[in-house]
N, C-alpha and C positions, 0 to 999 in steps of 0.2 A: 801391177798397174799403177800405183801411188805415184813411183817415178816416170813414168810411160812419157816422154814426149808425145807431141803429136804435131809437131811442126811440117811434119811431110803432109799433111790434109790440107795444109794452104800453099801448094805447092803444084801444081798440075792437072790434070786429069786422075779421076781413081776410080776403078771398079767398084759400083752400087755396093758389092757386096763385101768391100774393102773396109768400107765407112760404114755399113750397118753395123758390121762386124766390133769397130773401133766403137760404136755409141751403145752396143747390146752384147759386151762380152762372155757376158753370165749363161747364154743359149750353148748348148750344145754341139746344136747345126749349124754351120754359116746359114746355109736358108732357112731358118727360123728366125735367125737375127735380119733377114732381107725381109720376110714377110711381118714379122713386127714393124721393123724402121716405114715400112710402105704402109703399116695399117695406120701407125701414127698420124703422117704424112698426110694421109688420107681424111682424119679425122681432122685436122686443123686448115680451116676453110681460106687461111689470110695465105698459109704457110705454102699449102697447095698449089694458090694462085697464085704465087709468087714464084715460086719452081717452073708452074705450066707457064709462063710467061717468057719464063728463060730456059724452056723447049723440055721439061720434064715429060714425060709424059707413062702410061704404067707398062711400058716394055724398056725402060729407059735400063742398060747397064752398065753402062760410064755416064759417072758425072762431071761436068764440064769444072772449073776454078770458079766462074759463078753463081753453079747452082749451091755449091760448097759454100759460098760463102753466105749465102742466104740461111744455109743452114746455120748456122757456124752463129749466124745473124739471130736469129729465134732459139737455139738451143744452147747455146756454150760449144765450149771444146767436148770431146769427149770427156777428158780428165775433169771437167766439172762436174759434166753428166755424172759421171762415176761417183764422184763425191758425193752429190746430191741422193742415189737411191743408197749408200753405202749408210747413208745416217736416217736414210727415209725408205726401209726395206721395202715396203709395201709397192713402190714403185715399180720393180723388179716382175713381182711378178706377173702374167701374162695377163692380158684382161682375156675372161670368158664370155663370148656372149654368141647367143643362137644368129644361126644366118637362117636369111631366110630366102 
């Protein structure tokens, strides 16, 4: 992943589960990395509203070039992302918390 481009995520349309996948490679599931990247998503209020704005919504499975970029906007590339939990393990792993 060090060298991993990722120049093709500013480039069109991609499957939700394309880009979770690209930002949460450490999962074993592609849907584990869908349902993390959506719990994130979820939890960041500014991040949400800016998505829902530009038509996210939580059956969403393609991302439009500017929902992407919004992301892209608040989180980095993936490759940063990677960076970032690589020297900050903790990050990585899954939060636990009771539903209720």
């Amino acid at each position: 992943m060090d060298n991993q481009s990722f120049d093709w995520l500013l480039h069109g349309c991609h499957a939700l589960s394309e880009v979770a996948v690209a930002y949460f490679p450490n999962y074993q599931y592609n849907c584990s990395a869908v349902k993390a990247f959506r719990r994130i998503i979820k939890e960041h209020a500014v991040l949400l509203n800016q998505l829902t704005e530009a038509g996210f919504t939580r059956h969403t499975t393609t991302l439009t070039p500017q929902q992407i970029a919004i992301i892209v906007r608040f989180w980095g590339t993936p490759a940063l992302v990677y960076e970032m939990i690589k020297k900050n393990s903790y990050l990585a792993v899954p939060k636990m918390g009771k539903k209720i």
